[in-house]
N, C-alpha and C positions, 0 to 999 in steps of 0.2 A: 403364093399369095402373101400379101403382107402381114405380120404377124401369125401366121403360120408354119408352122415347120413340119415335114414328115419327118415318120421315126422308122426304122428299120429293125436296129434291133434294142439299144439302149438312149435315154433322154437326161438329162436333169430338169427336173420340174421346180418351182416355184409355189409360194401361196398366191392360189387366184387362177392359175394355168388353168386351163381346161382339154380336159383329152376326149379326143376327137373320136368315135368310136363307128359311127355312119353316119348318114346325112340327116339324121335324127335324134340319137343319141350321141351324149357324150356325158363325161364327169371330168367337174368340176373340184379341183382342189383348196382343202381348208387345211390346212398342214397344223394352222397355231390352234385347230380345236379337234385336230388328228380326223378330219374328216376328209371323206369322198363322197360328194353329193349326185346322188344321177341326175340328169337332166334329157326328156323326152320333149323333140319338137315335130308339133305336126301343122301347124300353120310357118310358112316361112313366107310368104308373098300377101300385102295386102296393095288390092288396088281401087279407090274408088273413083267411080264414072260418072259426070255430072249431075251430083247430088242435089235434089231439094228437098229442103221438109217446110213445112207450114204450122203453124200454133192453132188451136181449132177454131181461133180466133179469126185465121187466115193469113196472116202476117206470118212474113217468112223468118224463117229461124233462121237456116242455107240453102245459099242461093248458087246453085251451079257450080260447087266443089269439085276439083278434079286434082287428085294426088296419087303415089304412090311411093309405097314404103318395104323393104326387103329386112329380115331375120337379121338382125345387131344392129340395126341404128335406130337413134334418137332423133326423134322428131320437136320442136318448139313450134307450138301455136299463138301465135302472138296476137293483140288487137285490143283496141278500148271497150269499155264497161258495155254490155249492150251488144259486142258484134257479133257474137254467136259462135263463142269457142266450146263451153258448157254443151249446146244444143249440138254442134259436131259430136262430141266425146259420148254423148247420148245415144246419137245414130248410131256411130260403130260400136257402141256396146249393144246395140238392138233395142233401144229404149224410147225413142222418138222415128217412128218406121218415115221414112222419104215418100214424098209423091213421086218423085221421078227421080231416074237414075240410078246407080247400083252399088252396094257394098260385095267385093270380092277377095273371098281367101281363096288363094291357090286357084285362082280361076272361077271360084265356084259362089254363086249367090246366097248372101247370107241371110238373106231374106227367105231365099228357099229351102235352105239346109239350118237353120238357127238352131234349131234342136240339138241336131250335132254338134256346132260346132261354137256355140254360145258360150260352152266349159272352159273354153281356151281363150276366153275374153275376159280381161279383169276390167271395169271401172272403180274407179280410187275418185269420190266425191270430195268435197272439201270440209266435209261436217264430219264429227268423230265417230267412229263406228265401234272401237272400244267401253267394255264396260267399268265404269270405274270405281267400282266396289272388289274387283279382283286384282290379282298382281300383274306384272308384264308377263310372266310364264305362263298364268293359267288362261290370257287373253288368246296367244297365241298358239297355245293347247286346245282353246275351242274352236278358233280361229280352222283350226288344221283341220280338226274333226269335223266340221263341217264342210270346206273345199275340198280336203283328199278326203276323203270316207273308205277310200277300197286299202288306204297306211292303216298294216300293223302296228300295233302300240309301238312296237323299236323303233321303227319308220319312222313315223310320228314323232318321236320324242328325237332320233338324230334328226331329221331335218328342221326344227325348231330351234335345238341348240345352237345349229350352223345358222340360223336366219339371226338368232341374239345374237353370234358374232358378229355377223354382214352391218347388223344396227347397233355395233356400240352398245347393247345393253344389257351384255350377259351379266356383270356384276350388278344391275338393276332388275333382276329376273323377278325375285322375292318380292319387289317394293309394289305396295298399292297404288295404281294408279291416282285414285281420287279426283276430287274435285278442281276443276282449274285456277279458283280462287283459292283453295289450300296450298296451291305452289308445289304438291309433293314430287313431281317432275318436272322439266323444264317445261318451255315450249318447244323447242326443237326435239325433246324426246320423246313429247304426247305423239307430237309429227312421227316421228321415224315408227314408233309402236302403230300408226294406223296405217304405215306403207307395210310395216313387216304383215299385219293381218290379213293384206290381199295378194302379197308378194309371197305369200307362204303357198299359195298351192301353185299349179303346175301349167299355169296359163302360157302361150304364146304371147298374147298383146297383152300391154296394160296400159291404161287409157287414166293418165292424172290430172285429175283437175284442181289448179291452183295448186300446189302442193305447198309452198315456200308464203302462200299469202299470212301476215299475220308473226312471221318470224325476221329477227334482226338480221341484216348480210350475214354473218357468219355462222348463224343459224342453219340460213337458207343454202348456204354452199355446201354447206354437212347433209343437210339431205338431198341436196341435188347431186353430190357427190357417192353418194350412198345410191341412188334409185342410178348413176352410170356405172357403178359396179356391180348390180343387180341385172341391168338390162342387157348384157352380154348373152349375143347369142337368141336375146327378143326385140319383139315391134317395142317399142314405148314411144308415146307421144304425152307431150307434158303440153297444158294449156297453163301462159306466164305472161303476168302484165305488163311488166317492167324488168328486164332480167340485167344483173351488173354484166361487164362484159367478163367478167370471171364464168361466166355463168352460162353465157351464150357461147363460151367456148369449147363449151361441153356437147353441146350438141350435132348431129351429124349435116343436119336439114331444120332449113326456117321456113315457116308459112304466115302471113298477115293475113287478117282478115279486119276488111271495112265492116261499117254500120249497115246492117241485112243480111250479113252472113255472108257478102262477098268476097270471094278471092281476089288477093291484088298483088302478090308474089308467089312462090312457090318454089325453091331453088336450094343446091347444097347453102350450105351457114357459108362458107369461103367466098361464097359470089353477091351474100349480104348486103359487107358493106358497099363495094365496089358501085354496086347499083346504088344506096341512097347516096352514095359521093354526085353520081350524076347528076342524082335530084336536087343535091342540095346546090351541086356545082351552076343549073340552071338555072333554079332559084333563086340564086343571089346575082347572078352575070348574064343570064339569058343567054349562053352560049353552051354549046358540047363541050366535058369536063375535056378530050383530047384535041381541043382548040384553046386552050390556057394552055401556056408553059409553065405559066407560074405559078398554079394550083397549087393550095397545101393540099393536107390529108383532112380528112372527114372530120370533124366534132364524133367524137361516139355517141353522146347524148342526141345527136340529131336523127339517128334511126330510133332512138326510143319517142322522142318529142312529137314524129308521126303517128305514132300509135296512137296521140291526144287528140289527130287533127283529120278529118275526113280528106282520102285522099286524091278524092276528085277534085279537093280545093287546089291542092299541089300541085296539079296538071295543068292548071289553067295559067 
């Protein structure tokens, strides 16, 4: 497999390798903070089966979802203000239950088994969950204590250390968080300190919402960059309004969603653009983009421009 290698009897490893140890475990290398972190997977398939849920209002959140997602890749949930990315990332964290349809790990209903298998679900909301009267250390000290609870204090305190690596903020460990109008950390570090708080325990999925909203591009690439080298080896799906294409390149699979929660793509990221080239290619000539010869290439802005615009107007 690709970026795989078997070993037999000797390797040279790298900082970031991960070794391979069953189809469950493995450790993961931190060489620059002399660690070896284990890593336990026991969700590696998520499948959901034409999903709806409703507001008790009755209005639909989502409207007949159907995706699926396999152990290391990243997901982007894309769509305008209103279409019901939030209320997805809800469902599969078991927080807005479906009238119909089904969420499935490993085959198995999560609606029926949530008990079990709830632990292995992170949602990462968009509001801060940190307290900031404490430093970054003792955030993600409690942070731990409460998601691992069965880590000894050593445990505990190595996998913390390795997660201020992962975030950039081992020389910031000390610093009080504070207030946002006091400026004492950035805004791209408040961020990363509230991804490292749910990214510290031992979940399969993580489920981001917005994460980048609120931060300047180079902000936003540092932690989107940061949550692709965390999500090795897990589900992650990120819900993202407007992503640069530095940004969309990161991810493995794109999904849009219209106004009500419906699905109107669902495809690896590589087959993206290609599809709005046609749309757009239509749109503007009324012909098949492979009846032009003389097509250029896409606007990149023009798959974002549809996120603004309902896309049954596009079809017409």
């Amino acid at each position: 497999m690709v970026g795989e290698t078997p070993v037999r009897n000797e390797a040279g490893l790298q900082d970031g390798d991960m070794i391979q140890i069953d189809s469950n475990q493995s450790l993961r290398c931190n060489f620059s903070e002399r660690l070896l972190e284990e890593e336990r997977n026991v969700i590696h398939h998520l499948e959901v089966r034409d999903l709806v849920c409703r507001f008790k209002g009755g209005g639909l959140g989502i409207d007949g979802v159907s995706f699926a997602a396999t152990r290391g890749e990243m997901i982007c949930v894309m769509g305008a203000s209103g279409c019901g990315k939030s209320s997805l990332l809800q469902s599969l964290a078991g927080q807005f239950p479906p009238v119909r349809g089904q969420v499935l790990f490993n085959g198995l209903s999560f609606t029926k088994t949530s008990t079990a298998l709830k632990q292995y679900v992170t949602y990462i909301p968009q509001f801060d969950a940190f307290d900031e009267h404490l430093t970054i250390g003792e955030n993600l000290d409690f942070a731990a204590a409460i998601r691992s609870p069965y880590l000894s204090w050593r445990e505990r305190h190595r996998r913390i250390d390795g997660k201020l690596a992962e975030l950039g903020l081992n020389e910031r460990r000390d610093s009080v968080v504070g207030a946002t109008h006091k400026k004492t950390l950035s805004g791209g570090e408040r961020k990363r300190l509230n991804i490292g708080l749910d990214m510290i325990s031992s979940a399969d999925i993580y489920l981001f919402d917005e994460p980048t909203s609120g931060l300047s591009s180079k902000d936003s690439e540092h932690v989107m960059e940061i949550i692709r080298a965390m999500a090795h080896n897990k589900i992650v799906i990120v819900t993202i309004h407007q992503p640069s294409s530095k940004i969309f390149q990161m991810f493995n699979k794109a999904m849009l969603l219209d106004r009500g929660g419906r699905m109107v793509f669902s495809a690896p990221r590589t087959k993206c653009s290609p599809y709005f080239a046609e749309a757009e290619h239509q749109q503007h000539f009324g012909t098949p983009l492979g009846g032009c010869p003389a097509c250029g290439t896409t606007r990149p802005e023009f798959v974002f421009d549809v996120l603004e615009t309902p896309l049954r107007d596009l079809r017409r």
